[in-house]
NUPALO-583285 format. One record per residue: x, y, z of N, C-alpha, C, O, CB in turn; residue in one letter. Coordinates in steps of 0.2 Angstrom, whole numbers, padded with zeros to 4 digits, always signed. Each point is the difference from the previous one (the first is absolute). Last residue first. Glycine has a CB too. Layout:
XYZXYZXYZXYZXYZA
...
//
This chain:
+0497+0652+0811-0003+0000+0008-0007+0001+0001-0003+0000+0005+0015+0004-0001X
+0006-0011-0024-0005+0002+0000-0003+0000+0006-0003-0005+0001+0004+0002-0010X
+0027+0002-0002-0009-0006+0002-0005+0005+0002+0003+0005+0001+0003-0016+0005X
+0016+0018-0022-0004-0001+0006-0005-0003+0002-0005+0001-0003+0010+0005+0002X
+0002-0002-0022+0005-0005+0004-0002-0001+0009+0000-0005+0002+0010+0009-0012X
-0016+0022-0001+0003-0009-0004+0003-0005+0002+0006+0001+0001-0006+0003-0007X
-0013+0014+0020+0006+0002-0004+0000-0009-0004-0002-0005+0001+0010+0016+0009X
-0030-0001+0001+0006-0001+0002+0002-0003-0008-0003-0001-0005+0002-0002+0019X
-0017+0023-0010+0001-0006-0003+0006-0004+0002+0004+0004-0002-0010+0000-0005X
-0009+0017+0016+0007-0001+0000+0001-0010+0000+0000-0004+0005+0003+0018+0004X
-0026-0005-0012+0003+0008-0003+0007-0003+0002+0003+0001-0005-0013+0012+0008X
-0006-0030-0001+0003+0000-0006+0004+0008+0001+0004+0002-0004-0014-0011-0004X
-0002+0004+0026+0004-0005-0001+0003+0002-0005+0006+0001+0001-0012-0010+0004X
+0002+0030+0006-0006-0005-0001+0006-0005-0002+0006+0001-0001-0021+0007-0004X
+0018+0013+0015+0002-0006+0002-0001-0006+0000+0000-0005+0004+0001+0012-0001X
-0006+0014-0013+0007+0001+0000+0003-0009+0002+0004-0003-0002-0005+0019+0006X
-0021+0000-0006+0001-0007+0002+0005-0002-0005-0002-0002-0005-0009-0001+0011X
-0001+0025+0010+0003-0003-0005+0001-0008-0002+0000-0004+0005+0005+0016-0004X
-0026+0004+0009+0009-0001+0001+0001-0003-0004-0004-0001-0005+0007-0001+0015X
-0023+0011-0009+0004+0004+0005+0004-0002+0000+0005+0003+0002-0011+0001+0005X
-0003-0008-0028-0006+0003+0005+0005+0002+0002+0004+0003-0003-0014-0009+0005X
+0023-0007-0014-0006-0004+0000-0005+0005+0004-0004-0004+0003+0010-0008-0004X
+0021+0016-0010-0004-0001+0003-0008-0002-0001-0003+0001-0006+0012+0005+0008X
+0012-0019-0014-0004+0008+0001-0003-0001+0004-0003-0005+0001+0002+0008-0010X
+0015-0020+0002+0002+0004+0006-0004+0007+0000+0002+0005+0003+0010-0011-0001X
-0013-0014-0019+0004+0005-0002+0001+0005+0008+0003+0006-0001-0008-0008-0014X
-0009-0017+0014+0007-0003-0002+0004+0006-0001+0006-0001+0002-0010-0011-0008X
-0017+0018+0014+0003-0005+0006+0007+0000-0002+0005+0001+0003-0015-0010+0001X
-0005+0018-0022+0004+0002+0003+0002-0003+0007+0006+0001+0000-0010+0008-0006X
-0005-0023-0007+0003+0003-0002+0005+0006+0004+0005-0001+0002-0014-0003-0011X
-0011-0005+0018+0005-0004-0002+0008-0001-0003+0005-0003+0001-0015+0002-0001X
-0010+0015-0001+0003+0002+0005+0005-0008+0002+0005+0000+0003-0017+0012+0001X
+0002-0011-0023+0003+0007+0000+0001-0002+0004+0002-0005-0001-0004+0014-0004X
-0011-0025+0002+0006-0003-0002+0007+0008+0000+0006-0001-0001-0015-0010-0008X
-0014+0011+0019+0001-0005+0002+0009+0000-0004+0005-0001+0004-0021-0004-0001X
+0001+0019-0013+0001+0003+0007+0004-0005+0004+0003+0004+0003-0012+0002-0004X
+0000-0016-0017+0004+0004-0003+0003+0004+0007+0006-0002+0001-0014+0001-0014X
-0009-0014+0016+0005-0004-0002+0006+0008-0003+0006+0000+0002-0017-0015-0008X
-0010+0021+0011+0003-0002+0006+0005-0003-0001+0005+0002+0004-0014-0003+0000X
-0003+0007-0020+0004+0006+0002+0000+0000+0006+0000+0005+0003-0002+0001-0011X
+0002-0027-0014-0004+0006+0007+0003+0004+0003+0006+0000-0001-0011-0007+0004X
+0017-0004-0024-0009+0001-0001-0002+0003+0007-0003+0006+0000+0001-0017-0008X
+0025+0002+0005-0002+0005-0002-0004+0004-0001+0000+0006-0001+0006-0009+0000X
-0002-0019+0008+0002+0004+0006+0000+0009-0002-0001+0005+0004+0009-0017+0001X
-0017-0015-0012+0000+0006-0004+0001+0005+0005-0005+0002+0003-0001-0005-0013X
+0006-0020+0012+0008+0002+0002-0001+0006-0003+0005+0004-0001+0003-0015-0001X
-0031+0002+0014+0002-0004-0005+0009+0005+0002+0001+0003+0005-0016-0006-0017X
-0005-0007+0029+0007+0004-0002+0002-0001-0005+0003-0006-0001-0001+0007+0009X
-0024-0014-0002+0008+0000+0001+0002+0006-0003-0002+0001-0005+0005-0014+0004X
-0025+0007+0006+0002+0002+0004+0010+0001+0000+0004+0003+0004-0018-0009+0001X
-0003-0004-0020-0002+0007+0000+0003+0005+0007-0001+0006+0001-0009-0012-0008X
+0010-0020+0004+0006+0004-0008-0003+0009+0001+0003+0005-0002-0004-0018-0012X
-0010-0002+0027+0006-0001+0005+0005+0005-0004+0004+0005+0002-0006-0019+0002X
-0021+0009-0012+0000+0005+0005+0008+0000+0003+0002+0005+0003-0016-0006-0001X
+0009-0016-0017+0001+0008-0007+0001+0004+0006+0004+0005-0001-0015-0006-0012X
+0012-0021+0022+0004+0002-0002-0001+0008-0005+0004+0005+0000-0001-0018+0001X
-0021+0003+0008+0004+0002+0007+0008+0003-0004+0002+0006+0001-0009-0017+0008X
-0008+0001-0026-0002+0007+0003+0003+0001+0007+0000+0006+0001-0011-0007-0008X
+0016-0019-0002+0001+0004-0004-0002+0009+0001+0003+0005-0001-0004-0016-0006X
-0006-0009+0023+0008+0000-0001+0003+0008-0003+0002+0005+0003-0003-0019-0005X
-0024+0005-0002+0003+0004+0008+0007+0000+0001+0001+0006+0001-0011-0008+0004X
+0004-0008-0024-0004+0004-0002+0004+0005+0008+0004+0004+0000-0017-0011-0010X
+0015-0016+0011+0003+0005-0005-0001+0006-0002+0005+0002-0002-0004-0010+0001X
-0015-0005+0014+0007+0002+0005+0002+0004-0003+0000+0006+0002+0004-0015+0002X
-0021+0004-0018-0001+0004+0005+0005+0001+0003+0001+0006+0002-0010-0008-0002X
+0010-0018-0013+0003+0009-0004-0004+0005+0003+0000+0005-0003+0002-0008-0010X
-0006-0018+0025+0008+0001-0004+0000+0006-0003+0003+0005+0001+0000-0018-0004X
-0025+0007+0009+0004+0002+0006+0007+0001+0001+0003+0004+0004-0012-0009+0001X
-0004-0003-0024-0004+0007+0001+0007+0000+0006+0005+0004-0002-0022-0005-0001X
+0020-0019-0007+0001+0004-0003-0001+0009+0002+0004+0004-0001-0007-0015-0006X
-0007-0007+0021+0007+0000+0000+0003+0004-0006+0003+0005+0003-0005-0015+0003X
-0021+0009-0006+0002+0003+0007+0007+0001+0001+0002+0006+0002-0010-0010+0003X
+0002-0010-0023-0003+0006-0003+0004+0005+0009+0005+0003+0000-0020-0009-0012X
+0014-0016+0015+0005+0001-0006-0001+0007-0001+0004+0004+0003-0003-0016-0009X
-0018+0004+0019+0006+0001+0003+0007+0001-0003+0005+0002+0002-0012-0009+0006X
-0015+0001-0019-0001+0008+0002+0007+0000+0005+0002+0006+0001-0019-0004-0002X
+0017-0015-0021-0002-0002+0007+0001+0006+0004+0005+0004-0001-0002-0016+0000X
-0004+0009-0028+0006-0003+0007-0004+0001+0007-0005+0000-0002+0018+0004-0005X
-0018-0012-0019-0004+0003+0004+0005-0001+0006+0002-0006+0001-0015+0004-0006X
+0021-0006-0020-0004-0002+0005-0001+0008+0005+0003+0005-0001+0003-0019+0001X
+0006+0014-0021-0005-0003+0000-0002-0003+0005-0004-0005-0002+0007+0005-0007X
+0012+0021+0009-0008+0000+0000-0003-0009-0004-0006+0000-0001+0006+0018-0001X
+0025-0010+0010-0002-0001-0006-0007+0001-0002-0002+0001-0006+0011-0007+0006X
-0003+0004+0023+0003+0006-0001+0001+0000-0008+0002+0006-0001+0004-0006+0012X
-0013-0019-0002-0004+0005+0004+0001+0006-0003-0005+0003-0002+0006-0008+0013X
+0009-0015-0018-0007+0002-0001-0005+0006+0002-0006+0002-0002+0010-0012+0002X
+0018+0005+0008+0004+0000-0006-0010+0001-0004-0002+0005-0004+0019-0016+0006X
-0015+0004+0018+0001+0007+0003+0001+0002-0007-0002+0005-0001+0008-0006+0015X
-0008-0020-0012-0003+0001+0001-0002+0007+0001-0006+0002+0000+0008-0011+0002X
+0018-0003-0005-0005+0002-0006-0007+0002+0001-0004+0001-0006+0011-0009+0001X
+0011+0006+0022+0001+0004-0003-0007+0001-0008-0002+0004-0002+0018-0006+0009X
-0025-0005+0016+0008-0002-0003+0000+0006-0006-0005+0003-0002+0006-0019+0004X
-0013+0020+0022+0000-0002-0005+0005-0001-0004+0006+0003+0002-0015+0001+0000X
+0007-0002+0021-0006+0000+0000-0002-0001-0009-0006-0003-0001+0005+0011+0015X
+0023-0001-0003-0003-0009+0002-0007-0001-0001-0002-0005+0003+0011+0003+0005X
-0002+0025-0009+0003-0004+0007-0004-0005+0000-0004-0003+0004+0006+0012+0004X
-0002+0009-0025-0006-0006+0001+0004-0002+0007-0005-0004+0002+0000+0000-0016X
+0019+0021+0005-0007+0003+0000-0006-0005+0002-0006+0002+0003+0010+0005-0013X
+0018-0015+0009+0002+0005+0007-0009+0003-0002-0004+0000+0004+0023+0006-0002X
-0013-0023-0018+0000-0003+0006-0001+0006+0006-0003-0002+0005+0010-0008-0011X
-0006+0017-0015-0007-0002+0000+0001-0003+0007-0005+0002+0004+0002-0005-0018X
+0023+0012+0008-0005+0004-0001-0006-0001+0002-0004+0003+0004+0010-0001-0012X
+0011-0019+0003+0000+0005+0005-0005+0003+0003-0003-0002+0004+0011+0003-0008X
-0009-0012-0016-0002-0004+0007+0002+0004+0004-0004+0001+0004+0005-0012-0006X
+0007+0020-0018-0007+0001+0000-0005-0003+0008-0004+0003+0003+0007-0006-0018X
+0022+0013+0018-0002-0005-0005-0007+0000+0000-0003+0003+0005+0013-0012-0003X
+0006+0029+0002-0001-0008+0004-0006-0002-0007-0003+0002-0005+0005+0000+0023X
+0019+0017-0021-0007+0000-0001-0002-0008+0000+0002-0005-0004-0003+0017-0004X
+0022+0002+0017-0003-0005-0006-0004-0001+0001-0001-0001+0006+0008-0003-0009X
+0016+0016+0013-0007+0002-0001-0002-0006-0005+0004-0003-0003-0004+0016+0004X
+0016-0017+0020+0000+0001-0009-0005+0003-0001-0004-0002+0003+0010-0007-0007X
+0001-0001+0026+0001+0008-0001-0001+0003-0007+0002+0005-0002+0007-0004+0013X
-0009-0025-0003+0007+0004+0000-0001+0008-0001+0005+0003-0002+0001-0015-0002X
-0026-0001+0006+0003-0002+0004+0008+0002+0002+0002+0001+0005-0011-0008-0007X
-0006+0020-0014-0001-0007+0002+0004-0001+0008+0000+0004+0004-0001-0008-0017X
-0014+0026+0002+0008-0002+0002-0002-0008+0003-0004-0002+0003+0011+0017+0002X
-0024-0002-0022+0000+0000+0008+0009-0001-0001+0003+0001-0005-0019-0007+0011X
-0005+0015-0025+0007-0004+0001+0001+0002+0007-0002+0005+0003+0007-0005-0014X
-0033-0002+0003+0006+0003-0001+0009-0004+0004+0002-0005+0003-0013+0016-0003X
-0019-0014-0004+0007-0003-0003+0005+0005+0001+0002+0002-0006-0008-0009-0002X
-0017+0016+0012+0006-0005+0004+0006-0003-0001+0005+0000+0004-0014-0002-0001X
-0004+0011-0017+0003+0006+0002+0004-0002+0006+0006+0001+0003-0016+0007-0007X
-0002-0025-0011+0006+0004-0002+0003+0005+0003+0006+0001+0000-0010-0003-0009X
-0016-0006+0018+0009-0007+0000+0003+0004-0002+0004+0003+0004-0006-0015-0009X
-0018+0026+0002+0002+0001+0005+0005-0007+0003+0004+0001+0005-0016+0007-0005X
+0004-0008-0021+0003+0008+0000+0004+0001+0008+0006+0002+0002-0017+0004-0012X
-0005-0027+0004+0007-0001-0004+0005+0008+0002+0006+0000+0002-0014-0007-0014X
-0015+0005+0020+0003-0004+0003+0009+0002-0002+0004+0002+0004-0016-0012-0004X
-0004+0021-0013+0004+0005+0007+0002-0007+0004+0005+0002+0004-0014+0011-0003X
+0010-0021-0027-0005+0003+0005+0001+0004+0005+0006+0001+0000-0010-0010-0002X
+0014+0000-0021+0001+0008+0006-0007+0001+0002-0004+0005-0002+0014+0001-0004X
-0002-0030-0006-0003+0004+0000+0001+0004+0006+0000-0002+0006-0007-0003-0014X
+0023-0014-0007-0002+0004+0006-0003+0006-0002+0002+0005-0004+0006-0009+0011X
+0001-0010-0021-0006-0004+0001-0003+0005+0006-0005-0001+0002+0009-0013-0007X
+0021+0016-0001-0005-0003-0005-0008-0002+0003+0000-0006+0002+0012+0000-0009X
+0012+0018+0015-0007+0002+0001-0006-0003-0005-0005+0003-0002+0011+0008+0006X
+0015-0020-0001-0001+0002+0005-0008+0002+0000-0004-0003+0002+0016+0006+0000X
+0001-0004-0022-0003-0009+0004-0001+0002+0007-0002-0006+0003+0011-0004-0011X
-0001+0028-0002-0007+0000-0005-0001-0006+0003-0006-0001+0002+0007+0008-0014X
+0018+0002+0021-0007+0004+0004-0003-0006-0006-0003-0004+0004+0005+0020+0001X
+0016-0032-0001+0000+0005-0004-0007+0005+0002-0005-0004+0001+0013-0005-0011X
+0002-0012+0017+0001+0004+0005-0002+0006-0006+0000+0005+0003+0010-0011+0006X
-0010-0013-0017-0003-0001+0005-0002+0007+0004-0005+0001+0003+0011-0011-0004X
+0007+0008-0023+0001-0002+0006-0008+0004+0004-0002+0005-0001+0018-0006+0001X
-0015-0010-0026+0001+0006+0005+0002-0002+0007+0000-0006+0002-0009+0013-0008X
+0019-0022-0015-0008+0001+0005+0001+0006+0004+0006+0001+0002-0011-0014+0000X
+0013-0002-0024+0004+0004+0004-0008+0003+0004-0006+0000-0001+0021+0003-0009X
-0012-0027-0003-0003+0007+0000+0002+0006+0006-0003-0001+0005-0006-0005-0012X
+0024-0016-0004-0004+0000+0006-0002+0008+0001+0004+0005+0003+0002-0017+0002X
+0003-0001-0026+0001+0003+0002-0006+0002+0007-0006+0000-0002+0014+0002-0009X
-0002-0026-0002-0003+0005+0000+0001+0006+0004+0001-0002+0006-0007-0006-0009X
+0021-0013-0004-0004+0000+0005-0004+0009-0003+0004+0004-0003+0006-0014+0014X
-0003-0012-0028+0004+0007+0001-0005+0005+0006-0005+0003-0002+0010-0003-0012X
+0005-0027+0008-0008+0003+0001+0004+0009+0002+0004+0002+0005-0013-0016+0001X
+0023-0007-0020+0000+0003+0007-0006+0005+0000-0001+0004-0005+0013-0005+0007X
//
């Protein structure tokens, strides 16, 4: 009986170093990559779309995927509307990200003991709950100063 040979165990496919084999970091290349990001599928999953995806919503049918696979590796010369297309995608982006940094500068952070508005704001608060006077009257009648009893409902 013929003794069968062991069959050479092989990297996976998927592996970064068979990925990035042969690809040069051109700014074509840098500016896919930054595009390439993970989106939500169809069932709301995160997962990072497919090469043709990508290429198909950036080229709108105007190039295939290996084509675009030349472009973006530098052995061919890519096409001054590809390049526009790259340019005008991470500009959106670019404008997105920065509307966001101005939006984050506007929120209210929970540090209520740092300003001395916030702090003034949480005394007299305080005293409301404790029925101290406030200037000319008193507030004796504020919500929290007569807490209901246990078990009683809440009016």
């Amino acid at each position: 009986m013929r003794q069968r040979k062991k069959t050479r165990e092989r990297q996976s496919t998927a592996h970064i170093a068979i990925r990035r084999r042969g690809i040069v970091y051109s700014p074509l290349r840098l500016a896919f990559d930054e595009l390439w990001q993970p989106c939500r599928d169809s069932a709301w999953r995160w997962g990072m779309p497919s090469w043709s995806e990508v290429i198909g919503r950036l080229g709108n049918g105007r190039a295939k995927e290996s084509l675009a696979h030349h472009w973006l590796n530098g052995t061919r010369r890519a096409p001054a509307w590809f390049v526009a297309v790259l340019s005008a995608e991470l500009g959106d982006r670019i404008d997105k990200l920065v509307a966001i940094r101005e939006a984050l500068k506007t929120v209210e952070t929970g540090d209520r003991r740092r300003s001395p508005e916030a702090r003034a704001r949480g005394r007299l608060h305080r005293m409301r709950q404790l029925g101290r006077p406030i200037g000319d009257y008193r507030t004796s009648d504020a919500l929290m100063a007569n807490p209901a009893e246990k078990n009683e409902p809440h009016n």
